[in-house]
N, C-alpha and C positions, 0 to 999 in steps of 0.2 A: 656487399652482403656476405656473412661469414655463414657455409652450410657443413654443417653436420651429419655424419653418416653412423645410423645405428646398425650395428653388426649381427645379424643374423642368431648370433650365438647366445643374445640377451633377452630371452624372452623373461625369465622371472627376474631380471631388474626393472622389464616394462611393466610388469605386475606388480613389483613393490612400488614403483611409482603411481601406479594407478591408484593403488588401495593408499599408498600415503594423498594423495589429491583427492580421493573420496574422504579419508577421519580429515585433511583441516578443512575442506568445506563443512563437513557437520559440526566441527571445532565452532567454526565463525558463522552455524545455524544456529546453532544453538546459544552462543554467545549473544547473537541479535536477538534472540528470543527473550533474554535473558534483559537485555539493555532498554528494550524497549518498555514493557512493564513497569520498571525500576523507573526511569523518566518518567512516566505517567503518572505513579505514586507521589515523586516530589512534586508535581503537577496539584494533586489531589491532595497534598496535605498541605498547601499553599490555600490552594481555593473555601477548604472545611475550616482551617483555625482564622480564612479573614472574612469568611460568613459570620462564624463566634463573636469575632470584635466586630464587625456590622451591627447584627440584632442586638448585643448588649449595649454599644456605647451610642449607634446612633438613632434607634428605634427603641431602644429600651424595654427590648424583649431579649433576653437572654434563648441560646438554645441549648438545650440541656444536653444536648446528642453528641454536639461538636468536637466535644474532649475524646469522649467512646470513640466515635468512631475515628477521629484521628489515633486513636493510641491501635485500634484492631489493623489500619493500612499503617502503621508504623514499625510494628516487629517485623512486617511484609516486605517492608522498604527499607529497614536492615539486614533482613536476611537474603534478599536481592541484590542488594548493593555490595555485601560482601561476597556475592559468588563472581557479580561485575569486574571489583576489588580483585579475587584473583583470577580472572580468566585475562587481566590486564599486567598482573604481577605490582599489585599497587598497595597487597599488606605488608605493614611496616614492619621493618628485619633490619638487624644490624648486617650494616656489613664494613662494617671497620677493620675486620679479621679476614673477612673471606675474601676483599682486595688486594689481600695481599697475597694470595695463591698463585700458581700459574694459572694460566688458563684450561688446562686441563683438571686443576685440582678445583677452580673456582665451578665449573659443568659437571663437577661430582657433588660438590655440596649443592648447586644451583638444584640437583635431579632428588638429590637425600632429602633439601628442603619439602619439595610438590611430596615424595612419599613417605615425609612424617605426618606430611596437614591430612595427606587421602589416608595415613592411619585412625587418624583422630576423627575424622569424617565417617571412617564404615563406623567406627565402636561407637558415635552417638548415634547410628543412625536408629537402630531399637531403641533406646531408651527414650528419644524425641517423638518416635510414634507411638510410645506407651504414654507419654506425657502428653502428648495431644489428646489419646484416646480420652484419657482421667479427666480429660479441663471437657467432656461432652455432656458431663454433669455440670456444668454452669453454665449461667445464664445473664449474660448481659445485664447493668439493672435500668439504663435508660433505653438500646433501641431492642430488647428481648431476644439480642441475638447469642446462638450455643456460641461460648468462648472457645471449643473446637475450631472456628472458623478462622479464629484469632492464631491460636497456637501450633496448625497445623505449618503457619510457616517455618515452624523448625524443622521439621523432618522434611517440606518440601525446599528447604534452603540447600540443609544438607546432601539432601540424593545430588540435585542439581551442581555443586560443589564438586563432592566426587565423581561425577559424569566430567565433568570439566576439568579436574585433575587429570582421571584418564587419558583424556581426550589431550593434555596440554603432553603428555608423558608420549604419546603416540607423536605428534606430532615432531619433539624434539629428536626421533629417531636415534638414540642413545641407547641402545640396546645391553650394552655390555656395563657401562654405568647406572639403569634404570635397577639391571639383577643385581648388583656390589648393593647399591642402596636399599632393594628390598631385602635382601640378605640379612642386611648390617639391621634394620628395621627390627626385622624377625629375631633376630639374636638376642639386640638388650631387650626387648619385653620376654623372649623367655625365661633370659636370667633373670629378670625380675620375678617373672609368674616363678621358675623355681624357686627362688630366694623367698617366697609368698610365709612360710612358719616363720621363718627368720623373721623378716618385717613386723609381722603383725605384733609380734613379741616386745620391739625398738621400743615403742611409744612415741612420744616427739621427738627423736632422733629422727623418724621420718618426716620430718621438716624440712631438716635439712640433707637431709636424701633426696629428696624432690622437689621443695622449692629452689634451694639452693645450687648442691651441682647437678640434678638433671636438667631445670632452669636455665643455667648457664650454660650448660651443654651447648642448649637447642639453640640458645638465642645465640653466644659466639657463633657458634656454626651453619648460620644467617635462618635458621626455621623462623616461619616470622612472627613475631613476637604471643598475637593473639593465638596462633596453636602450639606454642611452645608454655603459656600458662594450662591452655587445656587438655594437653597430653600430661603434662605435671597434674591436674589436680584430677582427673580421672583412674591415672594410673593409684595415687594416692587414697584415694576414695576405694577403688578396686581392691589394690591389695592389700590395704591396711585397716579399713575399718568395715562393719558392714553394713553401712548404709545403703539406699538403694540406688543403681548409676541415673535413675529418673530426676537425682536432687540434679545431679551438673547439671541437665536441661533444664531445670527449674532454674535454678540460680542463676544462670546466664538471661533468661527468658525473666526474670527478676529486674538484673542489671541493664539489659536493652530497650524496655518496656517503659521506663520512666519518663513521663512525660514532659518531664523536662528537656529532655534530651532531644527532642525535638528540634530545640533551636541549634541544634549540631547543623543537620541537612543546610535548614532555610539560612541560618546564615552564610554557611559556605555558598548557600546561590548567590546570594547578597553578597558577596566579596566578586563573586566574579561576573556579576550583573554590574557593578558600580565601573570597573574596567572596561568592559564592553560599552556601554553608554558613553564614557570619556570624561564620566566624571573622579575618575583619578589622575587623569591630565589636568584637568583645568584645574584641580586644587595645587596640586606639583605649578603648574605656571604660576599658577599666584607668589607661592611662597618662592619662586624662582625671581621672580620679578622685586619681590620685597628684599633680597639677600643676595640675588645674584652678582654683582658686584664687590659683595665683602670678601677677602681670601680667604678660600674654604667655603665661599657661603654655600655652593651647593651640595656638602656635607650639612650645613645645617639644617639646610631643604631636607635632603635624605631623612635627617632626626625627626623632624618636625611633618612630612607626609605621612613618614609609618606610624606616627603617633595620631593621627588624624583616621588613616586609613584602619586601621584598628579599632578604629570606636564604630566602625561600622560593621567590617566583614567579621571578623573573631578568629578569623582562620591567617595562622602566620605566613603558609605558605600562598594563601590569595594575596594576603598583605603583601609580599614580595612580589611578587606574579604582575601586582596591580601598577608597583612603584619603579621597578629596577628596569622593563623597557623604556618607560619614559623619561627617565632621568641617567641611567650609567651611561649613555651613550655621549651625553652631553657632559657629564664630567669626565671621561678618560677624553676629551678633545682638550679640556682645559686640561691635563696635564696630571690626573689623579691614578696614580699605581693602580693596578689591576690587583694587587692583593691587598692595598688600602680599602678598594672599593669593595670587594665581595668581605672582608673583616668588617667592615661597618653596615654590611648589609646586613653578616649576622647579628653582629650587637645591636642593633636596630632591634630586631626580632626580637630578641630575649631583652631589650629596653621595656617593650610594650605586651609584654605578657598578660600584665594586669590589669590593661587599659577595656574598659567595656566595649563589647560583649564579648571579652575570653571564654573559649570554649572550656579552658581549664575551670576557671571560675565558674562557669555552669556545671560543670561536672562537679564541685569542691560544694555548691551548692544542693546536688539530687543527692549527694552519699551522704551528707554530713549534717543535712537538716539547717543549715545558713543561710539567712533571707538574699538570695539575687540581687534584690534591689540593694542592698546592704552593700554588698559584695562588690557591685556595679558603681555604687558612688565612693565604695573605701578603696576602688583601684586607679584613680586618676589622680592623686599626686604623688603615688610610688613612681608612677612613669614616669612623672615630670623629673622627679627627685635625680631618675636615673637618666632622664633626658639632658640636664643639666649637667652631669660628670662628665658624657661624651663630648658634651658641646665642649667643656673647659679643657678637657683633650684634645679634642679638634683643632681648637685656639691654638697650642702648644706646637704642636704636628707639623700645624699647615705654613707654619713661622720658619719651617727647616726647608718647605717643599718649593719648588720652582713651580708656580702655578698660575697659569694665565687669568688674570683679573679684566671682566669686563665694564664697562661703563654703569655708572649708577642707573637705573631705571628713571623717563622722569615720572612725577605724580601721576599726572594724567594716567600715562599707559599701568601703573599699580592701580588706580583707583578701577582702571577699567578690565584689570585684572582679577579683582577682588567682588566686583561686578557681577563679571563672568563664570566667577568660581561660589558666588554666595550661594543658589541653590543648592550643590552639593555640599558645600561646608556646615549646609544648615541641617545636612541628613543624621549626622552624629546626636545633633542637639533634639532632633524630633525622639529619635529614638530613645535619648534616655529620657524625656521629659513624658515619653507616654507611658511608659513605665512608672516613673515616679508618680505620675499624673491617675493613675489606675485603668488610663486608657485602655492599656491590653498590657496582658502578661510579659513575665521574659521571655517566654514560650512563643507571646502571640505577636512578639510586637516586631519582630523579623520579616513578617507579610507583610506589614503597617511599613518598612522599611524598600521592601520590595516594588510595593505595588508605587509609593513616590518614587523611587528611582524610574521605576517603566516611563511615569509620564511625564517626569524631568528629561530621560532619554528622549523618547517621543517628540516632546513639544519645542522642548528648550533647545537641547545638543543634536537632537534629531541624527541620534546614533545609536540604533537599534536592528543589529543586524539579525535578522527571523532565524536565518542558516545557522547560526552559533548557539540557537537555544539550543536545541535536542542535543545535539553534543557537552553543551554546559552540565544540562540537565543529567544528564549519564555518567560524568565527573563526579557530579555532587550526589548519585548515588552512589558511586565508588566509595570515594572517600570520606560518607559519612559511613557507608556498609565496614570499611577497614580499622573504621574508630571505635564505633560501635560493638562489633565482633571483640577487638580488644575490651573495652568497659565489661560486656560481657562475660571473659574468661576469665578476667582477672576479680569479675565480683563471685566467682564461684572460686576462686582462689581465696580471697578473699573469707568468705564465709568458710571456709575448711581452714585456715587458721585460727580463726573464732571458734571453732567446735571444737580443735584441739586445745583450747586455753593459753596458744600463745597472744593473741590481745592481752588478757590478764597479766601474764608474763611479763611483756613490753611494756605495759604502762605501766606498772610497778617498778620498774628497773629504769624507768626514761624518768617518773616523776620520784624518785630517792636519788637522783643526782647530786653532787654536791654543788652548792650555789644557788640552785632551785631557778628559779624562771631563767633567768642568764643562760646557767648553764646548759637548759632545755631549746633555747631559741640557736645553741649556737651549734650545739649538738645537731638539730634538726636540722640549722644551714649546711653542714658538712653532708649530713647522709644523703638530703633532698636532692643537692648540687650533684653529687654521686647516681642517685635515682634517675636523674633527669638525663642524665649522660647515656643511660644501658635503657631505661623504660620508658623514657619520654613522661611527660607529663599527666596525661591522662590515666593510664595502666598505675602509675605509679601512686598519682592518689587516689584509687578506683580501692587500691590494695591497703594503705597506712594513713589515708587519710579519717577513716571510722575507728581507728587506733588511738591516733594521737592528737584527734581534736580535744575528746575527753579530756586527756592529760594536762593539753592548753589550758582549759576552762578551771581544772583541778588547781593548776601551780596560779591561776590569775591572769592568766592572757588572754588578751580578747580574740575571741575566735575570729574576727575579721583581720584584724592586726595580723594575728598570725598567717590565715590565708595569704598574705601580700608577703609574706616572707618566706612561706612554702615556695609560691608559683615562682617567686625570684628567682628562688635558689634553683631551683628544677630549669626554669628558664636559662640560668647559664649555662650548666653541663648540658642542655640538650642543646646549643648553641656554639659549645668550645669543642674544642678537636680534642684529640684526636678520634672520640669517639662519638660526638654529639650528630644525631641525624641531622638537626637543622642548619646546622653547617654545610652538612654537604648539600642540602637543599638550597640554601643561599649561594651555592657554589653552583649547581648546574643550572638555576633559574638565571644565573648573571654569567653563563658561559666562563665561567674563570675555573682554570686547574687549583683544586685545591693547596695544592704545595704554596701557591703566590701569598694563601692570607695565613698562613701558620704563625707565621714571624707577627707579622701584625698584629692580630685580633689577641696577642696576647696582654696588647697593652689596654683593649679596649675593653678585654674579658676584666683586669686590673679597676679599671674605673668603675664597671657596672658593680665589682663587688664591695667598691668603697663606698656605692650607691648604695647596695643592700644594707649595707653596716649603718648606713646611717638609718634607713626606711626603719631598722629593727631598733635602731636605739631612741629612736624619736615616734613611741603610740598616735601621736598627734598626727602625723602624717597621715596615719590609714584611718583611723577613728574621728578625726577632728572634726566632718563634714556631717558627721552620722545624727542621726536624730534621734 
C-alpha cells in the first residue's frame, strides 16, 4: 500500500478540492436529473403513438389526442435530450481541425467551444421565456391544453443547458484557458455590437458575414455545429435587422416540433434494440453462412448486413454499432487489413443512406413537403445500385489480397441459418409494408417496429437484457436531443436566408444554368458532396433543401429522383476523409486508427461515386417503383 502525506501547509488545496468534489457531484446531480426524464419521455412517446395505431388500426376508433399530445412531450424530449447531448459532449462538431492542435491548443478550443454554446444559451434564454409567455394564449384544440405547457420547454431546456455548461467549465478546472476564452468571447461580439451602423447598412453582404466566415469560424474551431448555426443567425437577426429575437425561438421551436421528426428518437431505439436482442447477429450469420466461403465473402456480408440493417434502425451510427462487433472481428482473422475494414465500413454507411427509414429522408420529407412513403420506396435501389459497385470492387481487391478461404457452408446448416434469422429479416419487410399498407404512419410505424423486435427478443432469441434499457434509452435521448437541436438552428437559419431573399437569389442563379436539368443535378452533386463533408446531412438539408427542391421541380426533375441524389452526394463527403464525421465514426466504432483506411476508402469513395452518376443518369432507378 502506497501512503501519502498531506503537508500541513495546504489547507486551501484541501478546500479547492473539496469545493471541486462538491460542483462534479452536483455536475453528475443534475446530469441524473436530467437523463432520467429524458428516458421516460422516449418511454412515453413510444407508448402514446402505439395507443394511436391500436385504436385506429385494430379497434377502429381513432384517438384524436395521440398526435397533440406526443408532439406537447416531444419539444420536452428534444430539448432534454440535447442538454443530456451536452452534458455527455455528444453535439456534433468538427474536429478535423482541432486534431490537429497540440494538446494544449486542442483544451483551449475544447474550453472556447462550452463558452460559445453558454454564450448562445444566456442570449436565448429571454427571448424563450417571452415565447413561452406569448404561446399562454393558446389553446390546444384536441386535449384544451395552454400550449404554454408545451413551449415552456425552451427556456427550461436552456437554463438547464447553461447550468450544465457552468457546471462542465468548473469541473474541467481550466482556469486560465476558461478567462482566454471568455475574453476572446466578449471581444468578437463587441466588435460586432460596435460595427452594428456599419452592418445594418451591408445588406446581404451580411450573409456572408455570418453564415459564411462566422460559420466557418465556429464550426472549424470545433463549436458544435448546432450552436454555431445559432450564434450566427441570432447575432444576424440582432445586429442587422429589427426583427424581434422571440423569431429564433420560434423558428427553432418550428423546426423541432414537426411531427415527423418523431421517427428520429424511436428509430434510433429501434437500431439499438435490434443489437441488443441479437437480431443483428443472426441476420450477419445467415449471410455469413450463404457467402462465407467466397473470397472476400465477408466483405459481401459487410455490404449486404448494413443494407439490411438500415432498413430498420435509420441511424448510420446504430447501423455500424449493430454490424462491426459482430462481424470485424471474424474478418481481420481471415486476413482483411485493418484499414480495408474500417474504409468499407464507411462506404457501407454512405452505400445505405437511402435505404428506408433514412433519418435524412425523413428530415428531406418534414422540410420539403415529399411523401415518406415515396421517399421510402424510391430509396431501395439507389442502394442496391451503390451496393453493387462495392461489391464489383471487392471482387477486384480481394483477387490481390492473401485471405484465408473457408469451406462452403453445407445446405442444411444455410437453411437452418436462414431459419434462424427469418424473424428478423422479416422486420425490414413489416415495416415498410405498414406503411405502404396505411397501418401506421412513418411517424408511427417505428413502435409497430419496436414492440415486434421486444417479443422476437423475448420469445424467440430470448435476449433481452432489462439492465441495457435505461441506458439505451438516455443514448437515444442524446442523440436524438443533438440532431434535433441541429434541424432546429439551422431552420432558423434557414428562414433568415429566406427573409433576406437569398432563396430567390439562389434559385434564379441555380435554375439559369447553362445545360438546364444536367447541369443543375451535377452542380447540386458537387456542392451536396462538399455539404455533407462540413454539415453532415441533416443541417445541411434542414438549410437548402426548401431552396432547391423548387428549382428541381422548376428545371423537371422529379423531386424523389432528386432526394436520392442529394442524400448520395451528402452521404459521401460525410463519409470521406479527410473531413467527413462519419468516417471517424466508422473509425472509433471498429477500434481502427484513422490513418490505416485513408489510402483505402479512396477507392471505395471512387465506386460509390460511379454509383451516384449512374442513380442520376438513370430517373428509373429512384422513380421506377413509385405509383
Amino acid at each position: 500500500m502506497k501512503l501519502t502525506m498531506t503537508r500541513p501547509a495546504e489547507p486551501a488545496a484541501r478546500e479547492a478540492e473539496a469545493s471541486y468534489g462538491v460542483t462534479r457531484a452536483l455536475y453528475l446531480w443534475v446530469s441524473r436529473m436530467v437523463e432520467i426524464p429524458a428516458a421516460i419521455l422516449v418511454v412515453a412517446e413510444i407508448i402514446v403513438l402505439l395507443a394511436g395505431v391500436t385504436g385506429r388500426y385494430v379497434f377502429q376508433h381513432p384517438l384524436v389526442w395521440t398526435d397533440e399530445l406526443a408532439s406537447i412531450l416531444f419539444l420536452w424530449l428534444a430539448m432534454l435530450g440535447s442538454a443530456v447531448a451536452l452534458r455527455r459532449g455528444e453535439h456534433m462538431r468538427m474536429t478535423a481541425l482541432v486534431a490537429r492542435f497540440s494538446p494544449a491548443g486542442r483544451a483551449f478550443l475544447d474550453v472556447l467551444a462550452v463558452v460559445a454554446s453558454m454564450t448562445l444559451l444566456v442570449l436565448l434564454l429571454k427571448p424563450s421565456f417571452n415565447f413561452a409567455s406569448d404561446q399562454t394564449f393558446v389553446t390546444t384544440p384536441a386535449l384544451g391544453i395552454n400550449d404554454a405547457w408545451r413551449a415552456s420547454a425552451m427556456p427550461v431546456g436552456f437554463a438547464i443547458m447553461t447550468l450544465l455548461s457552468l457546471l462542465r467549465l468548473a469541473t474541467f478546472r481550466l482556469w486560465r484557458l476558461t478567462f482566454f476564452a471568455v475574453v476572446l468571447v466578449a471581444a468578437a461580439a463587441g466588435i460586432l455590437i460596435a460595427m452594428q451602423p456599419v452592418l445594418f447598412d451591408l445588406g446581404n453582404a451580411n450573409l456572408i458575414i455570418f453564415f459564411v466566415v462566422l460559420v466557418g469560424i465556429l464550426v472549424f474551431s470545433g463549436v458544435p455545429i448546432a450552436f454555431s448555426f445559432g450564434l450566427a443567425t441570432f447575432g444576424y437577426l440582432a445586429l442587422t435587422t429589427t426583427n424581434p429575437l422571440e423569431v429564433v425561438v420560434g423558428r427553432m421551436d418550428e423546426g423541432m416540433s414537426h411531427l415527423i421528426l418523431l421517427a428520429v428518437p424511436l428509430f434510433v431505439f429501434l437500431g439499438q434494440l435490434i443489437e441488443m436482442t441479437g437480431m443483428a447477429k443472426v441476420m450477419v450469420d445467415f449471410l455469413a453462412s450463404l457467402l462465407g466461403h467466397v473470397r472476400g465473402g465477408l466483405s459481401y456480408v459487410l455490404v449486404g448486413a448494413m443494407y439490411l440493417v438500415s432498413g430498420i434502425s435509420g441511424s448510420k451510427a446504430a447501423d455500424m454499432a449493430a454490424i462491426a462487433p459482430v462481424l470485424l472481428p471474424e474478418m481481420k482473422s481471415r486476413g482483411v487489413k485493418q484499414g480495408e475494414l474500417v474504409a468499407l465500413l464507411a462506404a457501407t454507411g454512405a452505400q445505405t443512406e437511402t435505404v428506408p427509414p433514412s433519418l435524412v429522408l425523413i428530415t428531406i420529407g418534414s422540410v420539403t413537403g415529399v411523401s415518406i412513403s415515396a421517399l421510402f420506396t424510391g430509396g431501395l435501389l439507389p442502394g442496391v445500385v451503390l451496393a453493387i459497385a462495392l461489391c464489383l470492387l471487392i471482387g477486384w481487391r480481394s483477387r490481390k489480397q492473401d485471405l484465408v478461404v473457408h469451406e462452403r457452408q453445407s445446405l442444411k446448416r444455410v437453411a437452418t441459418s436462414f431459419i434462424i434469422a427469418l424473424p428478423a429479416l422479416a422486420l425490414p419487410f413489416i415495416i415498410r409494408s405498414a406503411v405502404i399498407e396505411g397501418v401506421a404512419t412513418a411517424t408511427e410505424v417505428s413502435t409497430v417496429g419496436i414492440l415486434y423486435s421486444f417479443i422476437v427478443g423475448i420469445i424467440i432469441y430470448r435476449r433481452c437484457s432489462w439492465r441495457r434499457l435505461i441506458p439505451m434509452l438516455v443514448e437515444t435521448a442524446a442523440l436524438s436531443g443533438a440532431i434535433l437541436l441541429i434541424i432546429g438552428a439551422a431552420t432558423g437559419m434557414a428562414w433568415s436566408l429566406t427573409q433576406s431573399g437569398f432563396s430567390h437569389s439562389l434559385a434564379k442563379a441555380m435554375s439559369g444554368l447553362p445545360g438546364g436539368a444536367v447541369s443543375f443535378i451535377a452542380v447540386s452533386i458537387v456542392c451536396f458532396v462538399i455539404l455533407g463533408s462540413v454539415l453532415e446531412g441533416i443541417p445541411a438539408i434542414v438549410l437548402f433543401g426548401p431552396l432547391l427542391f423548387p428549382v428541381a421541380r422548376q428545371l423537371g426533375v422529379h423531386e424523389v429522383h432528386y432526394a436520392m441524389i442529394v442524400v448520395l452526394a451528402m452521404g459521401l463527403g460525410l463519409f470521406a476523409p479527410p473531413f467527413g464525421v462519419g468516417y471517424y465514426s466508422a473509425c472509433a466504432i471498429s477500434k481502427i486508427d484513422p490513418r490505416e483506411g485513408m489510402k483505402p476508402i479512396l477507392m471505395y469513395m471512387a465506386a460509390l461515386m460511379v454509383g451516384l452518376i449512374v442513380v442520376a443518369c438513370v430517373p428509373w432507378i429512384s422513380i421506377g417503383f413509385l405509383e
